[in-house]
N, C-alpha and C positions, 0 to 999 in steps of 0.2 A: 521510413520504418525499416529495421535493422530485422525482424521476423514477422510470420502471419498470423495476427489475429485467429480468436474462433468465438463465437457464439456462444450464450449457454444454453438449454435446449428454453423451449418457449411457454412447458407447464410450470416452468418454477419462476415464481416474483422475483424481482429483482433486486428487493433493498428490503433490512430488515430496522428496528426501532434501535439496536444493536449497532448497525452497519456495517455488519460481518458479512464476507459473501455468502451466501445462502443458496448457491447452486449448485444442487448434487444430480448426480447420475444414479441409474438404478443400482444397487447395491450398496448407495452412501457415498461414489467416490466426489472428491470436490472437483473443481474447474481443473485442476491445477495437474491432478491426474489425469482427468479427460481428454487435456493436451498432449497429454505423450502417448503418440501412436510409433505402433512397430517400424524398425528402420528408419524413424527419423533422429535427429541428432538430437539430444537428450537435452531439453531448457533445465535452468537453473531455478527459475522462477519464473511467475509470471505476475503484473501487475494490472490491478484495476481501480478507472479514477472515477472517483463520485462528488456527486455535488448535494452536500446537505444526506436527506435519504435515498436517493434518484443515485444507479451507476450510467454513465454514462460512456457510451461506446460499448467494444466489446475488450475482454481479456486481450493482457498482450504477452506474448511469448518470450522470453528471454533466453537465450543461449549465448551470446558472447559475451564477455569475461565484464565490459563494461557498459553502461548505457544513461544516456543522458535523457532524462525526462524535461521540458520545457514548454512554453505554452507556444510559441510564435516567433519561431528561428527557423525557417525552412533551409538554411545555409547549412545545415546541423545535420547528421543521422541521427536517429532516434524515437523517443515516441513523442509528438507535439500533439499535446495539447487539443493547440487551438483548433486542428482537424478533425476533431470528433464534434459531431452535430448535438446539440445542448437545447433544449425545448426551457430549459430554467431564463426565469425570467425578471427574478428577483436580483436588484439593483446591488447588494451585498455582494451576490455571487457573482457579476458582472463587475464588478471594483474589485473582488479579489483575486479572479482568475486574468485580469488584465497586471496585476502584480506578481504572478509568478516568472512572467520572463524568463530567465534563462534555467531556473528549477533548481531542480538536483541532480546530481551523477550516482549512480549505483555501479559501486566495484565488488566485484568477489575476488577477493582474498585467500590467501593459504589459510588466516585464522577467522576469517567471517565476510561478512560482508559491509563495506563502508559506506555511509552515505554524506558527499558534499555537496552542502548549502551553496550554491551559484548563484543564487538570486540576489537581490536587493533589500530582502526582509525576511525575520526570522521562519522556521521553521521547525514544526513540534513533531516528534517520535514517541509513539509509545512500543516497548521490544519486552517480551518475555523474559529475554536474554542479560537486558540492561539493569536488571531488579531481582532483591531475593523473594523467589517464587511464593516463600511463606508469608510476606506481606497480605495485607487485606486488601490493597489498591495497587497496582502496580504506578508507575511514577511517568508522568509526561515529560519528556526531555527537552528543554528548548536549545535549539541550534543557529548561534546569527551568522549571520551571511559571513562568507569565507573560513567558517570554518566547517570539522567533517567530526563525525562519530562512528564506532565502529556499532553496527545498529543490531547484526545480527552475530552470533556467534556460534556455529554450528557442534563444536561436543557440548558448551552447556546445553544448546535445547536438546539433545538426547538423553538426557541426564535428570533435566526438569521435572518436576514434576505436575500437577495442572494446577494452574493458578486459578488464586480466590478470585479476581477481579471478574467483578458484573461483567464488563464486556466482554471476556472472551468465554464466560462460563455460560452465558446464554447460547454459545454453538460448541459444533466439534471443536474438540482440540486445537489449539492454534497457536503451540510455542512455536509455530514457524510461520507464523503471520507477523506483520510491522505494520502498522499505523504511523500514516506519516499524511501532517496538514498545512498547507502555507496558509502562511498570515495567520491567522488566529489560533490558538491554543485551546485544549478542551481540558477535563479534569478536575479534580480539588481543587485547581488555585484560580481557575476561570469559571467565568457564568454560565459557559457550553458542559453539561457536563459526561455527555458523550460525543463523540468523532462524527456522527452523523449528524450533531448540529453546525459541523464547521462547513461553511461555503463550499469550499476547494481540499479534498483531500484523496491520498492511494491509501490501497491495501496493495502488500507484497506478499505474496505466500509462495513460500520456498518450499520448493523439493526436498525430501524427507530422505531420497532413494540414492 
């Protein structure tokens, strides 16, 4: 691990029908601000993986420029996976999250942030950024292995304005959220038709500041 996790406090549930993080601090801040405390180096973002509705683990902290998510490469720095304890018990989830292997890489960018497919099997994004915000759905991206997308792009989300789509309108604001699921795909063109029915998947919520 490349920085330290944190908790989010213990009155707030942990998953919603949505699969948006749903943990605020008094006053409404999300997890994302809760992590940045005075004098420390400033994260970029921070990600959390879920399984299905269930998040598993806690928030992880990002601040260097690159990091590789994976499931089971302790040779690696980064966030693995396979270290965070999983109470999921459904054979699905257990076939999928032994297919993510070597993950993705999340780069930030001078023009956003990239994400490359490492794995051996595709990989679906859903970005605020990747889609015109007037749409009534935003679009699920599919990414096969070896290649990258640019996923986030920080002047458009300042720019944005809040999109229609069901799943980010059931929470706060969240053009600076990414959805992103190995192996299986959610949306109009699949059966799953929210993120929280897919096995194995993050949420990235970037820093706005």
């Amino acid at each position: 691990f490349t920085s330290a996790p944190s908790d989010c406090p213990d009155s707030v549930p942990s998953s919603t029908e949505t699969g948006g993080t749903n943990c605020l601090a008094p006053g409404g801040l999300s997890d994302s601000q809760v992590l940045q405390e005075p004098g420390d180096r400033s994260h970029w973002c921070v990600v959390a993986y879920w399984e299905e509705k269930t998040r598993v683990g806690r928030l992880y902290s990002v601040q260097e420029p690159s990091l590789d998510i994976f499931y089971d490469l302790p040779q690696w720095n980064g966030f693995c996976l396979g270290q965070l304890n999983s109470d999921n018990k459904s054979q699905l989830v257990q076939k999928v999250r032994s297919k993510i292997g070597y993950g993705i890489q999340l780069t930030k960018e001078v023009d956003g942030v990239w994400v490359y497919n490492r794995s051996s099997y595709p990989i679906f994004i859903k970005s605020a950024t990747l889609d015109n915000p007037d749409s009534r759905t935003l679009l699920v991206h599919k990414v096969f292995p070896g290649f990258s997308i640019k996923a986030f792009d920080y002047e458009k989300a300042y720019t944005l304005q809040r999109p229609n789509d069901h799943e980010f309108t059931q929470q706060p604001w969240t053009g600076f959220t990414v959805q992103i699921s190995f192996v299986k795909g959610w949306g109009q063109c699949y059966t799953r038709q929210f993120i929280s029915s897919c096995p194995c998947w993050l949420e990235v919520i970037f820093n706005n500041r």
